[in-house]
C-alpha positions in Angstrom: 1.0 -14.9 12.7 -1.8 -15.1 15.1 -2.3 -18.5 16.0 -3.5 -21.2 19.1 -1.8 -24.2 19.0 -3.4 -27.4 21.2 -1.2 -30.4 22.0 -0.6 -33.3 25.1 -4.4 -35.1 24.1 -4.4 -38.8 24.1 -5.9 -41.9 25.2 -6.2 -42.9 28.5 -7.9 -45.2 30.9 -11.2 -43.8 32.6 -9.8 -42.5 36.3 -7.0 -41.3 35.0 -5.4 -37.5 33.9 -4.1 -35.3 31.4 -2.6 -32.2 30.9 -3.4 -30.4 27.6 -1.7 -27.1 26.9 -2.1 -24.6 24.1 0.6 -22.0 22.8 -0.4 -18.8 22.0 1.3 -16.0 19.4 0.9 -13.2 17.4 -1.0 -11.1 19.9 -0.7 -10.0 23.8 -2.4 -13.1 25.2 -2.5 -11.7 28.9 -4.9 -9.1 27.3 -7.5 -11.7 26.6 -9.5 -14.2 28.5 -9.5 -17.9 27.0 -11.5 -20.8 26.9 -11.1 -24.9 26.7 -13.7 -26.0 24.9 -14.9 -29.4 23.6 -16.6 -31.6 21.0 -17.6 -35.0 21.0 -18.9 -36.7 18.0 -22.3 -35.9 17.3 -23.1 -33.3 19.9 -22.5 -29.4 20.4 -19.4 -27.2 21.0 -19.4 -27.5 25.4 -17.3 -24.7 27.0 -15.4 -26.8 29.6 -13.8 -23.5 31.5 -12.9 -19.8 31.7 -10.2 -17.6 32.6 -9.0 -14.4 32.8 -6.1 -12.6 30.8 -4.9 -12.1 34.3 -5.3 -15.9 35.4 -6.9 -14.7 38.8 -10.4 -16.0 37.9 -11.7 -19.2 36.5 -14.9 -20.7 36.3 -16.3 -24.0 34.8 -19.2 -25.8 33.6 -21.0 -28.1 35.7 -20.0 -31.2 34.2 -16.3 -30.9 34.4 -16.0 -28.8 37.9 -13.6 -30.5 40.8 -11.8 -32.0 38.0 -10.4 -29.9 35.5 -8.3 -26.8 36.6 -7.4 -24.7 33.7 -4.8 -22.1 34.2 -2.2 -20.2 32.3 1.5 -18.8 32.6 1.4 -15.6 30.4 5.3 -15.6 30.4 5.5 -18.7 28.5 2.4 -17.4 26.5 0.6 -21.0 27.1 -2.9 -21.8 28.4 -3.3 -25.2 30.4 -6.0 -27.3 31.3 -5.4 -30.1 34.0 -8.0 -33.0 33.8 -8.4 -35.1 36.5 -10.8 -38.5 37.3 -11.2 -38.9 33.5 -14.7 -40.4 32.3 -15.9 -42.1 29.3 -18.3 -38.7 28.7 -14.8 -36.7 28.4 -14.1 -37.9 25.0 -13.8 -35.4 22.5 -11.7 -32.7 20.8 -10.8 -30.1 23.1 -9.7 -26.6 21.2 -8.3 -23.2 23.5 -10.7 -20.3 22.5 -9.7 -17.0 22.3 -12.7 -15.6 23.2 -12.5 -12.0 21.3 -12.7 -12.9 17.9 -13.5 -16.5 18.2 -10.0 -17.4 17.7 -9.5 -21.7 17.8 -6.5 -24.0 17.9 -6.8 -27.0 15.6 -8.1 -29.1 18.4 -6.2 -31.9 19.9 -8.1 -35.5 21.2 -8.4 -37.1 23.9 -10.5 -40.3 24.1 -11.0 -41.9 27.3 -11.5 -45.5 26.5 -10.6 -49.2 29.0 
């Protein structure tokens, strides 16, 4: 069964960090590039970051760059994304995109909040 499976969101106090990771199986996930992407309430699917099936490259949107890292460990078949300095604006559902096919987890939250 192909599937993405999003877990480690939560609440947590604005400055602070999380690590969410995602599972990947049913297909060769080295093959394919992923993204993190997020939703807050009310507002448009943001890609947060990018990287290759390889892990060598990444890139990120403006808003979250110097403070998310996302990277991956293709043995284990798990995607990461390491979020660091945590602000209000970072509240949302965060999903792992595969991004042939438009495969997506079921999301996990995290809600920065003091």
């Amino acid at each position: 069964q192909v599937q993405l499976v999003e877990s480690g969101g939560g609440l947590v106090q604005p400055g602070g960090s999380l690590r969410l990771s995602c599972a990947a199986s049913g297909f060769i996930f080295s093959d394919f590039s992923m993204n993190w992407e997020r939703q807050a309430p009310g507002k448009e699917v943001e890609r947060v970051a990018t990287i290759t099936g390889s892990g060598r490259n990444a890139n990120y949107a403006d808003s979250v760059k110097g403070r998310f890292t996302i990277s991956r460990d293709n043995a284990k078949n798990t995607l990461y994304l390491q979020m660091n300095s945590l602000t209000f604006e970072d509240t949302a559902v965060y999903y792992c995109v595969r991004i042939v096919g438009r495969l997506r987890g079921q999301g996990t939250q995290v809600t920065v909040s003091s």
